[in-house]
VOKE-622931 format. One record per residue (C-alpha): residue number from 1; residue in one letter; z, y, x. Coordinates in Angstrom, 2 decimals, padded with zeros to 5 digits, always signed. Layout:
# VOKE-622931
<nupa><k>NUM</k><r>A</r><w>Z</w><v>Y</v><u>X</u></nupa>
...
# end
This chain:
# VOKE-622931
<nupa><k>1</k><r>X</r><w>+003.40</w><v>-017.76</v><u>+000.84</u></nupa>
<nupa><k>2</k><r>X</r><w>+000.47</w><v>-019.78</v><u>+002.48</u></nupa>
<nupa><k>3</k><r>X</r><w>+002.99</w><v>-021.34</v><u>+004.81</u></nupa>
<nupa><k>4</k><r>X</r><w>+005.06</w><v>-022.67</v><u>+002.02</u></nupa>
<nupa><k>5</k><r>X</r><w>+001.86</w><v>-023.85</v><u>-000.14</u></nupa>
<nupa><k>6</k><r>X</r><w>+000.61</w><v>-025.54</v><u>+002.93</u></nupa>
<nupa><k>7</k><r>X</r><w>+004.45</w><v>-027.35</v><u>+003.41</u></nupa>
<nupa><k>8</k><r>X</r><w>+005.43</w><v>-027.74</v><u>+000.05</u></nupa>
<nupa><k>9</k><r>X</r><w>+006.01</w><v>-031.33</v><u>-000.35</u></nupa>
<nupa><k>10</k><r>X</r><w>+007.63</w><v>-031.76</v><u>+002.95</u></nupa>
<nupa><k>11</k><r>X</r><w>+009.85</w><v>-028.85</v><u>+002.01</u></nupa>
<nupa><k>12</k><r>X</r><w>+011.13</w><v>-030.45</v><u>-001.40</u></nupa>
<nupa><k>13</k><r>X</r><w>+011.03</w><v>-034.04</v><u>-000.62</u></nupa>
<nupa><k>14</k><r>X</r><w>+010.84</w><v>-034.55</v><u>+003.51</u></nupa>
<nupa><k>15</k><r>X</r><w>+009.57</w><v>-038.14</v><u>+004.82</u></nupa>
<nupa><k>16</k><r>X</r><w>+009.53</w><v>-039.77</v><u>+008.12</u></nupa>
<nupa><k>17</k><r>X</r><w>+005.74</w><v>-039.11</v><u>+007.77</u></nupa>
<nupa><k>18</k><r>X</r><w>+005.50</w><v>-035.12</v><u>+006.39</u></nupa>
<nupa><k>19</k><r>X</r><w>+008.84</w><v>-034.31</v><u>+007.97</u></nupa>
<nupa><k>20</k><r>X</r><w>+007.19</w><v>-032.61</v><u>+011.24</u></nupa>
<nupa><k>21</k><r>X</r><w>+004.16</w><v>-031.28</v><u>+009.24</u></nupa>
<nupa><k>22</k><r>X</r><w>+005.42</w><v>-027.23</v><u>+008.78</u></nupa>
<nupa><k>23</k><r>X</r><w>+005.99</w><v>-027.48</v><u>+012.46</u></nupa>
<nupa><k>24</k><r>X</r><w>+002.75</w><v>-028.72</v><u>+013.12</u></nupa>
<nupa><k>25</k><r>X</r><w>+000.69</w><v>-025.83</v><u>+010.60</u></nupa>
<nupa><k>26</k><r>X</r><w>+003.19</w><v>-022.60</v><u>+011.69</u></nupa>
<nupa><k>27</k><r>X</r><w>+000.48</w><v>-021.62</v><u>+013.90</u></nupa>
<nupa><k>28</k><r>X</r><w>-002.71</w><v>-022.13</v><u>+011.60</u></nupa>
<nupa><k>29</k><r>X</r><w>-000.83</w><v>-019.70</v><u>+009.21</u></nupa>
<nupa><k>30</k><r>X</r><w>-000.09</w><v>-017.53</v><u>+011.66</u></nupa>
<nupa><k>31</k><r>X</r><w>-003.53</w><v>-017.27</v><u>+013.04</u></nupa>
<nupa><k>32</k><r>X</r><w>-005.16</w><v>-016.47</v><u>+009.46</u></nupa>
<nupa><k>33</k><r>X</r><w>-001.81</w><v>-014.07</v><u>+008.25</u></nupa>
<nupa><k>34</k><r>X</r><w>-002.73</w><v>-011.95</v><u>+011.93</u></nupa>
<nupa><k>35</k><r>X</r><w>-007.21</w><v>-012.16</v><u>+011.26</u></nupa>
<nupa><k>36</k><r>X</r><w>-006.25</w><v>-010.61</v><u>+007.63</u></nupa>
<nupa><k>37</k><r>X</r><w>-004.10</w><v>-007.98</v><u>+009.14</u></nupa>
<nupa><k>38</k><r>X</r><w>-006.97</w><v>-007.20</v><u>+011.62</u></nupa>
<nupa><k>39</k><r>X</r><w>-009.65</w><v>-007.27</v><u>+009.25</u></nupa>
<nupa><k>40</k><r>X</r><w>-007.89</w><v>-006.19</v><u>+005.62</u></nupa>
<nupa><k>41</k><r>X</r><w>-009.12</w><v>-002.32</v><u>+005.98</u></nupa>
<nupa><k>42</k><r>X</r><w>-012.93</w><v>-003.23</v><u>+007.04</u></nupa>
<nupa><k>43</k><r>X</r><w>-014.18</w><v>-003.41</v><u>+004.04</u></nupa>
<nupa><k>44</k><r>X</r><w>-015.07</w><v>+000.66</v><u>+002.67</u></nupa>
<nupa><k>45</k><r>X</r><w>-011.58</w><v>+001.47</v><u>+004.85</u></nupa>
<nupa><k>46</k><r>X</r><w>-009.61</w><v>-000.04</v><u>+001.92</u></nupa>
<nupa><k>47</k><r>X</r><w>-007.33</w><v>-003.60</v><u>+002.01</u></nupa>
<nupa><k>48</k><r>X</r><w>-006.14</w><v>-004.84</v><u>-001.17</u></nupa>
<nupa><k>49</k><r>X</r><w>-002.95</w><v>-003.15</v><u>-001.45</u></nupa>
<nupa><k>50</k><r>X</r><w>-005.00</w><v>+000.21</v><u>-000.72</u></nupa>
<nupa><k>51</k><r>X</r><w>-006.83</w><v>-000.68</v><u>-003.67</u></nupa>
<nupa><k>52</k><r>X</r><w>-003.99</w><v>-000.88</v><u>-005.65</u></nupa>
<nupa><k>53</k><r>X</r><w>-002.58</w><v>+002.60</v><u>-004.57</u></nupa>
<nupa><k>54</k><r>X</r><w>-005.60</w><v>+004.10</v><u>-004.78</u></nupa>
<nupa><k>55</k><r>X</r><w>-006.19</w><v>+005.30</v><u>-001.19</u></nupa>
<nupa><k>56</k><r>X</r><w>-008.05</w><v>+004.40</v><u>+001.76</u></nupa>
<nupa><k>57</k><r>X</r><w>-008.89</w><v>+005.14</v><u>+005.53</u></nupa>
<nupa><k>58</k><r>X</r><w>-010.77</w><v>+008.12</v><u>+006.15</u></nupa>
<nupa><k>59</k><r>X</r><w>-012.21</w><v>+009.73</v><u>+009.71</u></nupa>
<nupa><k>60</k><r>X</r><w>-009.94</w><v>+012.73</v><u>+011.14</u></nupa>
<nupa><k>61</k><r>X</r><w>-012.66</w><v>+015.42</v><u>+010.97</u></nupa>
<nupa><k>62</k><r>X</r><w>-014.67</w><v>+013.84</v><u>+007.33</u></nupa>
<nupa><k>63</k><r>X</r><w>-013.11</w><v>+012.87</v><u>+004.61</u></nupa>
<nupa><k>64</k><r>X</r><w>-015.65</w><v>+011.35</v><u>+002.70</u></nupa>
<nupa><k>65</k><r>X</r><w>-016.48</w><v>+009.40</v><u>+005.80</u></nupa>
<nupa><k>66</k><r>X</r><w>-015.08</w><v>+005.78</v><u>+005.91</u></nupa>
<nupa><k>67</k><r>X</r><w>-014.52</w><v>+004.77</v><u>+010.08</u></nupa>
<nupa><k>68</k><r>X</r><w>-016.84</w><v>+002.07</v><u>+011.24</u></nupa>
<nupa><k>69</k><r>X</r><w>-015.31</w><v>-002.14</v><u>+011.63</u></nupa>
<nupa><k>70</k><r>X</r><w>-014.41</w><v>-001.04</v><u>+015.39</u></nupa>
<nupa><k>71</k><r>X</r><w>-012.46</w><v>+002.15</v><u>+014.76</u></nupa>
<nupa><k>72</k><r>X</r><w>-010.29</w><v>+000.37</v><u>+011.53</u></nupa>
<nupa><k>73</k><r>X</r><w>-009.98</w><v>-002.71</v><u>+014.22</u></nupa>
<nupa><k>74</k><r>X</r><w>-008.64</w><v>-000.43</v><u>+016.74</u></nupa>
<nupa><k>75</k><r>X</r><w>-005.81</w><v>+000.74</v><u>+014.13</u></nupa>
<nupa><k>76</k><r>X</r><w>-004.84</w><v>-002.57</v><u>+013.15</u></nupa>
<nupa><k>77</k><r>X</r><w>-004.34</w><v>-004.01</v><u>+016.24</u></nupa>
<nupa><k>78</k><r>X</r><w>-001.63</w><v>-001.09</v><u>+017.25</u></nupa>
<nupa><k>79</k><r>X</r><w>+000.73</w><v>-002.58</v><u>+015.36</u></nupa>
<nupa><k>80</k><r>X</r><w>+001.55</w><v>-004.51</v><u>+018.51</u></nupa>
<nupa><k>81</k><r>X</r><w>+003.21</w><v>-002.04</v><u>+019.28</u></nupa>
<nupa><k>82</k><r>X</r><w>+005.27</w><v>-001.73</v><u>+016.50</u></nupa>
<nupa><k>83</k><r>X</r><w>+008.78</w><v>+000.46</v><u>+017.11</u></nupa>
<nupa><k>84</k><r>X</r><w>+006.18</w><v>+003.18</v><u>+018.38</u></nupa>
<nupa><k>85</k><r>X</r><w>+004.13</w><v>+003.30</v><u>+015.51</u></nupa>
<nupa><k>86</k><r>X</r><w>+007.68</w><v>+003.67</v><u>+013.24</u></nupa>
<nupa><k>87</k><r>X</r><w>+008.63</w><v>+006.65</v><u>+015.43</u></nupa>
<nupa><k>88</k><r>X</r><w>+005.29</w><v>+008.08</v><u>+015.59</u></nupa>
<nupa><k>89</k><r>X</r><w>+004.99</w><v>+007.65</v><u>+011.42</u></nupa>
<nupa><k>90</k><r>X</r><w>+008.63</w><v>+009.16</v><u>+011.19</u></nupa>
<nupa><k>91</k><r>X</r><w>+007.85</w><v>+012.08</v><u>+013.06</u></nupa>
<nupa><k>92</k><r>X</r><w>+004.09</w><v>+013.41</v><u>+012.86</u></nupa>
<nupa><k>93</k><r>X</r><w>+003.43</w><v>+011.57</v><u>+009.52</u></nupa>
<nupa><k>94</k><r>X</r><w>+000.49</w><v>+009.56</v><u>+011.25</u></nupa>
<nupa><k>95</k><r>X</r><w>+000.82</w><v>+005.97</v><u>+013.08</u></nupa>
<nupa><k>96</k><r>X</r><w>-000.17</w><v>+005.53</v><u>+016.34</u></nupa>
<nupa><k>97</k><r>X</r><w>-003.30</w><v>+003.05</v><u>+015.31</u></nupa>
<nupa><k>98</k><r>X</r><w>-004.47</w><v>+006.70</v><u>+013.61</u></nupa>
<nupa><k>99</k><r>X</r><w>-004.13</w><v>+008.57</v><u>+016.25</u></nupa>
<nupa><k>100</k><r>X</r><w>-006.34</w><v>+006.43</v><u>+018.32</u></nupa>
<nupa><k>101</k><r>X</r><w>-008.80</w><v>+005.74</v><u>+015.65</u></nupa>
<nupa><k>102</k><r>X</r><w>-009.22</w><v>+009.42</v><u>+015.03</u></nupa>
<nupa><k>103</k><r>X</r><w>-008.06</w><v>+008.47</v><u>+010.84</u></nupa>
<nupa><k>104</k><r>X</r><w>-006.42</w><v>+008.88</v><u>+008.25</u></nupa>
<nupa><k>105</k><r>X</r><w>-005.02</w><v>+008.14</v><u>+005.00</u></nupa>
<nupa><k>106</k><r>X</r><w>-006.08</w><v>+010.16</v><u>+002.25</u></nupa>
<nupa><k>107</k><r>X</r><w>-005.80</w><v>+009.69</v><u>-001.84</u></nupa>
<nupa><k>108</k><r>X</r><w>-009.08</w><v>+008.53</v><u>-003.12</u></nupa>
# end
């Protein structure tokens, strides 16, 4: 959505001038879409669309304990790693960045 606010006018009506210009932005968008990915839970273990659901990231062994930055950095950044976090969620109900992180997501 960012992307195409950024681009919009060289979307609808490209120039010789604006033509290039979603080329040239793809990877400022890109940088701030992957820092909000990193960063969405650090805030009481809860992003936006956690908010909305009504759940959040708890620690393993306390579940009125919300992880510290490092720990909900540490299960963001698994999702590298992607096709093992889908098996992982398919079969033990818990994704890989969780494991790790020593988490987990629990109805608040």
């Amino acid at each position: 959505m960012l992307f195409l606010a950024i681009n919009w006018d060289s979307i609808i009506a490209p120039t010789e001038t604006n033509f290039m210009k979603p080329f040239d932005t793809f990877y400022e968008v890109l940088a701030i879409g992957m820092v909000y990915y990193l960063l969405k839970d650090i805030y009481k273990g809860r992003s936006f669309g956690k908010r909305l659901l009504g759940i959040g990231v708890r620690d393993l062994d306390n579940d009125s304990v919300t992880p510290g930055a490092f720990r909900l950095l540490v299960r963001n950044v698994t999702i590298i790693l992607w096709p093992i976090e889908i098996f992982l969620l398919v079969v033990s109900q818990r994704r890989l960045g969780d494991i790790i992180a020593k988490t987990n997501v629990k109805k608040l």
